[in-house]
C-alpha positions in Angstrom: 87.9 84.5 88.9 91.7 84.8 88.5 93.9 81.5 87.6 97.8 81.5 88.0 98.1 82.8 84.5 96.7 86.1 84.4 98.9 88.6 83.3 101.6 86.3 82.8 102.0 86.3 86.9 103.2 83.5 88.8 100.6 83.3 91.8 102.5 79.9 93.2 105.5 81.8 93.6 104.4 84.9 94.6 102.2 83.0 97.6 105.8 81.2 98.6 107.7 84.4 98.4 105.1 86.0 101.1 105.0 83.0 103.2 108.9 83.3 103.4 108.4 87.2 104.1 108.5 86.6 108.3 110.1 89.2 108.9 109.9 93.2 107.8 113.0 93.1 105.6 111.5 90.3 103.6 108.2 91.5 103.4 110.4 95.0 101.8 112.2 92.5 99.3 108.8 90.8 98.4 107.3 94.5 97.7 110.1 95.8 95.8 110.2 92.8 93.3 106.2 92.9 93.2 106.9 96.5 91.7 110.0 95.6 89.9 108.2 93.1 87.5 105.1 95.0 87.1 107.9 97.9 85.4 109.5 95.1 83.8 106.2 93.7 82.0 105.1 97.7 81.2 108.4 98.0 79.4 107.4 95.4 77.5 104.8 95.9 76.9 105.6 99.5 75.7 108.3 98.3 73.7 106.5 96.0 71.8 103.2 98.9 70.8 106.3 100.7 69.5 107.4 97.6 67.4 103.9 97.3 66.0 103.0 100.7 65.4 106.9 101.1 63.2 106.2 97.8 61.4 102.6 99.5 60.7 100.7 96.7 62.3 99.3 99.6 65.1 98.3 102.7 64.3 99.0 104.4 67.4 100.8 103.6 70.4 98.9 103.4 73.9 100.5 104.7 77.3 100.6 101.9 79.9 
């Protein structure tokens, strides 16, 4: 269903990451920077809706 490209997610390092979470200070770190990108791709993605709907190419910017 998924492959390691959806959403511009890499599942490879993600699965490394968790495998290196052995302990519950890791497994925090892992979880923080799991939510840390996700608010880091919605900027973008926000940012660019606003680029698009100022250069007229959108006609109205989406939330999310």
């Amino acid at each position: 269903m998924s492959n390691n490209s959806d959403a511009g997610f890499d599942y490879d390092r993600y699965r490394k990451l968790l495998a290196e979470a052995n302990d519950e200070a890791k497994r925090l770190d892992f979880i923080n920077l799991l939510i840390n990108e996700k608010a880091r791709d919605r900027l973008a993605r926000q940012s660019l809706r606003a680029t698009l709907v100022n250069m007229g190419i959108m006609t109205t910017p989406r939330v999310g």
